[in-house]
Jmol script that loads the backbone (N, CA, C; Angstrom):
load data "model"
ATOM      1  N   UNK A   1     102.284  67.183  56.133  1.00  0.00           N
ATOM      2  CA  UNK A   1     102.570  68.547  55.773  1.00  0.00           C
ATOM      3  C   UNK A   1     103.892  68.931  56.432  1.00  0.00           C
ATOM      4  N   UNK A   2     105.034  69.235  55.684  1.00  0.00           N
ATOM      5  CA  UNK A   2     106.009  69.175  55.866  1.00  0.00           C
ATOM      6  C   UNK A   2     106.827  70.066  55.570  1.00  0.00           C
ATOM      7  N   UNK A   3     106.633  70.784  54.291  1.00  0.00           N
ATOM      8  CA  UNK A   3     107.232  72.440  53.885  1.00  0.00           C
ATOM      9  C   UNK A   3     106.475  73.674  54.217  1.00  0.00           C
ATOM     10  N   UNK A   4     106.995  74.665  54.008  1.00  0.00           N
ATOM     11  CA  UNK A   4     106.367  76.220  54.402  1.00  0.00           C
ATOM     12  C   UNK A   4     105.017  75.941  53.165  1.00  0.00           C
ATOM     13  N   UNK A   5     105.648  75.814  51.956  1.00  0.00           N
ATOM     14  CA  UNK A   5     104.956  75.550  50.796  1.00  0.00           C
ATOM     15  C   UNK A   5     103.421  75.158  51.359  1.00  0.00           C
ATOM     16  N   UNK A   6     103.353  74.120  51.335  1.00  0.00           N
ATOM     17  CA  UNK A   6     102.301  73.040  51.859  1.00  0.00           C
ATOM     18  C   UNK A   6     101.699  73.449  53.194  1.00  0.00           C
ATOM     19  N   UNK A   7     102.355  73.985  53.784  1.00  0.00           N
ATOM     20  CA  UNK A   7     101.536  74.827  55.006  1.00  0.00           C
ATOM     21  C   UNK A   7     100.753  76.877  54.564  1.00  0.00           C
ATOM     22  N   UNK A   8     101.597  76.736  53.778  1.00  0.00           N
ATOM     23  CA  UNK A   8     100.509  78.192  53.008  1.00  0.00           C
ATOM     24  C   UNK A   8      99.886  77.195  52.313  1.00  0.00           C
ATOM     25  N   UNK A   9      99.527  76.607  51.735  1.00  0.00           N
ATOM     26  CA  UNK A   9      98.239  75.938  50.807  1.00  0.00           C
ATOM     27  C   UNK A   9      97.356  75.900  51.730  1.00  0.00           C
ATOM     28  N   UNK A  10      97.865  74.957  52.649  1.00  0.00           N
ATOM     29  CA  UNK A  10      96.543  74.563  53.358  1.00  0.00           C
ATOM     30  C   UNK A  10      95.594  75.576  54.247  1.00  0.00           C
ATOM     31  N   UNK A  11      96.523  77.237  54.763  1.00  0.00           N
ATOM     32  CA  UNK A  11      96.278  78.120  55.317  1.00  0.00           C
ATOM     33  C   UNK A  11      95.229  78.458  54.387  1.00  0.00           C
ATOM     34  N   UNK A  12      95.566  79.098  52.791  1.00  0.00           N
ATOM     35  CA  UNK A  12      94.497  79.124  52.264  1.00  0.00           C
ATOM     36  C   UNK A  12      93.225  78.673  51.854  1.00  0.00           C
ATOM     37  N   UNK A  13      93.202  77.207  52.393  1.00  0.00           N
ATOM     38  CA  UNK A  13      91.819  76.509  52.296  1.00  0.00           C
ATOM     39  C   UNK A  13      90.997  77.193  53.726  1.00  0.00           C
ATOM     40  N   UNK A  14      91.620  77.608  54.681  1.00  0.00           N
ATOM     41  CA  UNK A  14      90.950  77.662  55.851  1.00  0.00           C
ATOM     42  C   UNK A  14      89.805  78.862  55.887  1.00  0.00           C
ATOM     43  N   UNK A  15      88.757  78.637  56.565  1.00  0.00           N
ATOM     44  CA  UNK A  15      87.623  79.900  56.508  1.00  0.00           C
ATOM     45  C   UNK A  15      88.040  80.635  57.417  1.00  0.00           C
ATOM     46  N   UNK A  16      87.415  81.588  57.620  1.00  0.00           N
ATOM     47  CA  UNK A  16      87.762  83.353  57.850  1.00  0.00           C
ATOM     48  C   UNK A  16      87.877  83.552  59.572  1.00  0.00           C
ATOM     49  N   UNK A  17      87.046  82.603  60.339  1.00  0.00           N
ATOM     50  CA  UNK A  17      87.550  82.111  61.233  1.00  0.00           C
ATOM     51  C   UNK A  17      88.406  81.058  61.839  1.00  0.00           C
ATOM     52  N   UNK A  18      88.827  80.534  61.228  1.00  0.00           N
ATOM     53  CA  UNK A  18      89.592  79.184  61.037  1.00  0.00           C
ATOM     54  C   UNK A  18      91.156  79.841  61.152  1.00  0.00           C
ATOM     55  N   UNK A  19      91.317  80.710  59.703  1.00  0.00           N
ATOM     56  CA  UNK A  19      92.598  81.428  59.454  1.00  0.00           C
ATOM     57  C   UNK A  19      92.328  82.813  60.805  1.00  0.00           C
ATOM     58  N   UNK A  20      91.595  83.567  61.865  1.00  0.00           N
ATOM     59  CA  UNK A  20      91.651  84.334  62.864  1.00  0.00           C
ATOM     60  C   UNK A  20      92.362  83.491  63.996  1.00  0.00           C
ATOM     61  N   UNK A  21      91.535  82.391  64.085  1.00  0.00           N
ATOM     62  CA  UNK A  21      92.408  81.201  65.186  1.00  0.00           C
ATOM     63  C   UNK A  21      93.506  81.252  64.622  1.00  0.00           C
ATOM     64  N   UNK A  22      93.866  80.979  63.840  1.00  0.00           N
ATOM     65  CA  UNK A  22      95.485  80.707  63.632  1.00  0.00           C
ATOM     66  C   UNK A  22      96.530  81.670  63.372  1.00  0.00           C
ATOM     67  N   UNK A  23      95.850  82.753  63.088  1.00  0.00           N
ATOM     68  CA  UNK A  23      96.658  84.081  63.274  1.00  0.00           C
ATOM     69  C   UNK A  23      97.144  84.700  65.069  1.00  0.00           C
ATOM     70  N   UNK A  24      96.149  84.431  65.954  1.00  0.00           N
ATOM     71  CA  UNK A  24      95.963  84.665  66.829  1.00  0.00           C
ATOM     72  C   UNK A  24      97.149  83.813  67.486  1.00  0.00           C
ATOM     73  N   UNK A  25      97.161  82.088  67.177  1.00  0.00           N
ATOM     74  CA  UNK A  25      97.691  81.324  67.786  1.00  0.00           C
ATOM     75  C   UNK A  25      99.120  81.447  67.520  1.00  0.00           C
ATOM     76  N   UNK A  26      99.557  82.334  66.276  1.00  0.00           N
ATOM     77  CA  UNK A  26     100.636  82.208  65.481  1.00  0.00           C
ATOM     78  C   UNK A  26     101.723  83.366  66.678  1.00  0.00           C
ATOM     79  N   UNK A  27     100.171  84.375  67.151  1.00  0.00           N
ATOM     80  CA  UNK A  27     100.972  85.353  67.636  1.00  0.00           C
ATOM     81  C   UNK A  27     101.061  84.929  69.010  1.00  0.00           C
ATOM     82  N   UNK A  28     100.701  84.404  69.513  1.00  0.00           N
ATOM     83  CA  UNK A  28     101.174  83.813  70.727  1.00  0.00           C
ATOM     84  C   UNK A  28     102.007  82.875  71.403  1.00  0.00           C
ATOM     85  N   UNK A  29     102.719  82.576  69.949  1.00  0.00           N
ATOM     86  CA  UNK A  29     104.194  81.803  69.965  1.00  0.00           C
ATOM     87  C   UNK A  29     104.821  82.639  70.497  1.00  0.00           C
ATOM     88  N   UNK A  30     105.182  83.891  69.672  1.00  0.00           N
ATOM     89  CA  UNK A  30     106.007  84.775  70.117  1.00  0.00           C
ATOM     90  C   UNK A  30     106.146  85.402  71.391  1.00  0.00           C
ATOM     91  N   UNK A  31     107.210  84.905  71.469  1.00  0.00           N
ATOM     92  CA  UNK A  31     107.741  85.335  73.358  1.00  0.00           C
ATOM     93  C   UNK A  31     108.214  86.879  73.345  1.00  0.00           C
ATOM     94  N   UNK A  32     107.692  87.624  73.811  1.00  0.00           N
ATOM     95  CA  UNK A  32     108.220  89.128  73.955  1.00  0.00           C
ATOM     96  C   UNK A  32     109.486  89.053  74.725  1.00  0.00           C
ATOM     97  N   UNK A  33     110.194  89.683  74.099  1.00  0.00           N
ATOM     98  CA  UNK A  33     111.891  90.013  74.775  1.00  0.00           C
ATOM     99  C   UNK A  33     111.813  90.729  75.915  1.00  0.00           C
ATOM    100  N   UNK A  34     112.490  90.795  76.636  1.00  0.00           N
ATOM    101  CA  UNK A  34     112.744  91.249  77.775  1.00  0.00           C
ATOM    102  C   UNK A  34     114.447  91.803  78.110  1.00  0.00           C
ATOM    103  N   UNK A  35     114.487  92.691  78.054  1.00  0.00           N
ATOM    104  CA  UNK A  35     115.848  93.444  77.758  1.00  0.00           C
ATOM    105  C   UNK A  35     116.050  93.407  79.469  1.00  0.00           C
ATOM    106  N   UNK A  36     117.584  93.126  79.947  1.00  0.00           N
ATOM    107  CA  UNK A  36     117.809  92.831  81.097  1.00  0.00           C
ATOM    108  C   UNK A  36     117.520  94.200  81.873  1.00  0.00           C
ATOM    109  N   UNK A  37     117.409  95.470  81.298  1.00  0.00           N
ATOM    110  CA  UNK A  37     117.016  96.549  81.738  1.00  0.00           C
ATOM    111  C   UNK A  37     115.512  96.489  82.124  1.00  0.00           C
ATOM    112  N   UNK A  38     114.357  95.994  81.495  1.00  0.00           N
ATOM    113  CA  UNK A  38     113.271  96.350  81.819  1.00  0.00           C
ATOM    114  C   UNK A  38     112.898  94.865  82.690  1.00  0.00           C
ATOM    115  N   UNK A  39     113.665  93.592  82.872  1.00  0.00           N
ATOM    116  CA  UNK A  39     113.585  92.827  83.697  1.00  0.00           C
ATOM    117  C   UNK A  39     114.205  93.710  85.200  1.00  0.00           C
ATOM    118  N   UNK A  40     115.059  94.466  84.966  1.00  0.00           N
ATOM    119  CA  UNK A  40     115.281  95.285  86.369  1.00  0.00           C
ATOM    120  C   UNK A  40     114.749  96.065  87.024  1.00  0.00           C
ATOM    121  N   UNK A  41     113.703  96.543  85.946  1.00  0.00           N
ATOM    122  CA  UNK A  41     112.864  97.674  86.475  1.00  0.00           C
ATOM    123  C   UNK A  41     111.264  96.850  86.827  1.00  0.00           C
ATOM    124  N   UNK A  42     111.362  95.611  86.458  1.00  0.00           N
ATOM    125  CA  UNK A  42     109.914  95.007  86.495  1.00  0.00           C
ATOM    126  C   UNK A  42     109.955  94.048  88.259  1.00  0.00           C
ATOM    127  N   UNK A  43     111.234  93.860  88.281  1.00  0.00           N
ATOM    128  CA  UNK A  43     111.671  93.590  89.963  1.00  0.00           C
ATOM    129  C   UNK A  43     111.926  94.473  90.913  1.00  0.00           C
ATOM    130  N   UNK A  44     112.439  95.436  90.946  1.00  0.00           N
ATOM    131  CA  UNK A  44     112.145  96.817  91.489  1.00  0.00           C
ATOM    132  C   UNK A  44     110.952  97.518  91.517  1.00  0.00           C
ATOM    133  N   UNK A  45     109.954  97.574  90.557  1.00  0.00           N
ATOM    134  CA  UNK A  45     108.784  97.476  90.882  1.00  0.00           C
ATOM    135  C   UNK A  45     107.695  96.498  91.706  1.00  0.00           C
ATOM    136  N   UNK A  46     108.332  95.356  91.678  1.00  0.00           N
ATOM    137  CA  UNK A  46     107.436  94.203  92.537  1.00  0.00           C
ATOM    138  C   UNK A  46     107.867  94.179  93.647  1.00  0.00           C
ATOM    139  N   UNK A  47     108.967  94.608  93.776  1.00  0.00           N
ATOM    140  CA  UNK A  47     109.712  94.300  94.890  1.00  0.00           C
ATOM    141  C   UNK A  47     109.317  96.015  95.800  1.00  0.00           C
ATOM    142  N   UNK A  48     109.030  96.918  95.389  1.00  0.00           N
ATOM    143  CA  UNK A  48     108.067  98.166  95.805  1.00  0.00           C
ATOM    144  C   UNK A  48     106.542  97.641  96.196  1.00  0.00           C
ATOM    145  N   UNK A  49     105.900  97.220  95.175  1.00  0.00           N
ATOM    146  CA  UNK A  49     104.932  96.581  95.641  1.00  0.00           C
ATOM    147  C   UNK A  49     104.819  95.832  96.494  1.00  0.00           C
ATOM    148  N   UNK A  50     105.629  94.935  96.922  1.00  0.00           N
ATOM    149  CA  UNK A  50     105.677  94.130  98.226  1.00  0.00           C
ATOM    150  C   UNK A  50     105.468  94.862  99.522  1.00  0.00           C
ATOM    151  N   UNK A  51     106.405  95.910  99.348  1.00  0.00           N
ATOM    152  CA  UNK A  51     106.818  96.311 100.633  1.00  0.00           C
ATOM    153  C   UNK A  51     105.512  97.345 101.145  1.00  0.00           C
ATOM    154  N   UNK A  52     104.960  98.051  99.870  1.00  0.00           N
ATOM    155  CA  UNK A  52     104.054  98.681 100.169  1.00  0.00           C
ATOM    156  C   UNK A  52     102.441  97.916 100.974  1.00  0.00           C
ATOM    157  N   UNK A  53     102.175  96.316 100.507  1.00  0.00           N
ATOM    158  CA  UNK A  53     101.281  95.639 101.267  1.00  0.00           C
ATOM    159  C   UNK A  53     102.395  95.478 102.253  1.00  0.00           C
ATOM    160  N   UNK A  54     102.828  94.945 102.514  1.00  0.00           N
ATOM    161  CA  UNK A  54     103.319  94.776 104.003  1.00  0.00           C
ATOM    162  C   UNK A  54     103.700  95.788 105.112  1.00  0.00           C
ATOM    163  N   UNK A  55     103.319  97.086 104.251  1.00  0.00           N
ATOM    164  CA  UNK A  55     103.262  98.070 104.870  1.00  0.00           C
ATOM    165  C   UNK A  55     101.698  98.235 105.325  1.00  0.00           C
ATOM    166  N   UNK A  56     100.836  97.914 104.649  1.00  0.00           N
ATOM    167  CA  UNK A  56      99.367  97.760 105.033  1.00  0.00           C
ATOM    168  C   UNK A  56      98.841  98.760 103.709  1.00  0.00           C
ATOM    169  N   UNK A  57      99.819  99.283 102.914  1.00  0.00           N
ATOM    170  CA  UNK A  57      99.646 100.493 101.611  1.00  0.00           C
ATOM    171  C   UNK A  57      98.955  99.190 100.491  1.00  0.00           C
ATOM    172  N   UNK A  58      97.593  99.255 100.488  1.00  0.00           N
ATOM    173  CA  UNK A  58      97.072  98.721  99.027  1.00  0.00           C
ATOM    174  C   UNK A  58      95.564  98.654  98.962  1.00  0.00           C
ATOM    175  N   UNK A  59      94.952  98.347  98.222  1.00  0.00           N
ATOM    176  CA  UNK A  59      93.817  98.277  98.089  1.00  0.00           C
ATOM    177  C   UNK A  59      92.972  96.784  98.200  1.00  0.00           C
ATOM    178  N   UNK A  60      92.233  97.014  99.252  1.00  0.00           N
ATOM    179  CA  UNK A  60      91.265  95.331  99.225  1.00  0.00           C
ATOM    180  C   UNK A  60      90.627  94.689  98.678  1.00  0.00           C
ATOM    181  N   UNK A  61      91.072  93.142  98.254  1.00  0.00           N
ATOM    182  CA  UNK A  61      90.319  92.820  96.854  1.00  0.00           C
ATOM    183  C   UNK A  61      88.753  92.994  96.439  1.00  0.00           C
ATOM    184  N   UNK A  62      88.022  93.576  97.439  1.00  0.00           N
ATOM    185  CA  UNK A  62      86.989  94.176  96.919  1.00  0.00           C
ATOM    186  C   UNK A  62      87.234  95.095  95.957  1.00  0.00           C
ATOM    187  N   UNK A  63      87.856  96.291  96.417  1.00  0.00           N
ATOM    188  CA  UNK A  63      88.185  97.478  95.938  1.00  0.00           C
ATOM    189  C   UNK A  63      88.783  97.335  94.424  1.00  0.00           C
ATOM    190  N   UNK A  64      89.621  95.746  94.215  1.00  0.00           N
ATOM    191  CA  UNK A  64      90.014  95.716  93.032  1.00  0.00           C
ATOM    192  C   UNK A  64      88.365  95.637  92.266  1.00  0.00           C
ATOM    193  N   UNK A  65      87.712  94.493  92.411  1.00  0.00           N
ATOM    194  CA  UNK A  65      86.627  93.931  91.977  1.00  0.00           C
ATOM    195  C   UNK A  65      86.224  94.979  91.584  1.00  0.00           C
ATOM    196  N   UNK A  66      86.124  96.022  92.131  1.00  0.00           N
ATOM    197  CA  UNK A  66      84.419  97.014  91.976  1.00  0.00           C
ATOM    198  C   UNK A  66      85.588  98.131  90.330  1.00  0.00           C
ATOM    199  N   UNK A  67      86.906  97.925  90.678  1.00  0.00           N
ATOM    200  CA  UNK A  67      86.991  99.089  89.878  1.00  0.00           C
ATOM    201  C   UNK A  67      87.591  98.484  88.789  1.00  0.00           C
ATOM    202  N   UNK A  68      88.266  97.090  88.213  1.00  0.00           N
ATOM    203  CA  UNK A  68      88.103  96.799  87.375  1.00  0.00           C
ATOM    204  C   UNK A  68      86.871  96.647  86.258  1.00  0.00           C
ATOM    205  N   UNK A  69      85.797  97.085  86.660  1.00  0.00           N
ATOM    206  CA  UNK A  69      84.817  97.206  85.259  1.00  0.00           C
ATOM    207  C   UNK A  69      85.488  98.786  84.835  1.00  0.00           C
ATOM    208  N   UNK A  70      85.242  99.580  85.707  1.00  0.00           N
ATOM    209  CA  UNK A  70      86.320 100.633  85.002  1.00  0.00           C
ATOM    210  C   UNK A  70      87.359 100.620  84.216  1.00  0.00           C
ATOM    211  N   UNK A  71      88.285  99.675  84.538  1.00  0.00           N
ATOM    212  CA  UNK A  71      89.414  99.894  83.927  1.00  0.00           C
ATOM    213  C   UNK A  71      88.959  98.968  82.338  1.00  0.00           C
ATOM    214  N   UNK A  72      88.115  98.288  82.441  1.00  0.00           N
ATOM    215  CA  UNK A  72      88.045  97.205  81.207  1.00  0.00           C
ATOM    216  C   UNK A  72      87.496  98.325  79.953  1.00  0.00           C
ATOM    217  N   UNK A  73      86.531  99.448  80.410  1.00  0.00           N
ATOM    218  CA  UNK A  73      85.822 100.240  79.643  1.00  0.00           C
ATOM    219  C   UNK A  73      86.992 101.170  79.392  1.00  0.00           C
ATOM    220  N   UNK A  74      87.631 101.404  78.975  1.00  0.00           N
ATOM    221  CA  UNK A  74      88.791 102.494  79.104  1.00  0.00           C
ATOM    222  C   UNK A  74      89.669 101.923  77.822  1.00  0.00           C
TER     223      UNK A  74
END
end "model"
wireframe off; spacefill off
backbone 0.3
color backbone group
């Protein structure tokens, strides 16, 4: 299988979960862009976060544990 052609054929033989896997997988090729602006603001933020644990400022991975079921329901 070698053309676009021949790869939609065969997409259409696939069952309804078959073609979800591969929609799914299709979208996870795609690499999200990263504009050198929001790479600056995503290091400036980590780089805040750092300083704030080493400040002793954060929450203990218990504290994550218990409140991520919260955040999953949301």
């Amino acid at each position: 299988m070698s053309t676009l052609v021949e790869i939609q054929d065969a997409i259409t033989k696939l069952r309804g979960d078959e073609r979800s896997a591969l929609a799914a997988w299709l979208a996870s090729q795609d690499a999200p862009e990263m504009t050198s602006e929001d790479e600056h603001h995503l290091l400036r933020s980590l780089d805040a976060a750092i300083r704030d644990v080493d400040a002793g400022k954060g929450v203990p991975i218990e504290g994550v544990r218990r409140q991520v079921g919260s955040w999953v329901a949301k």
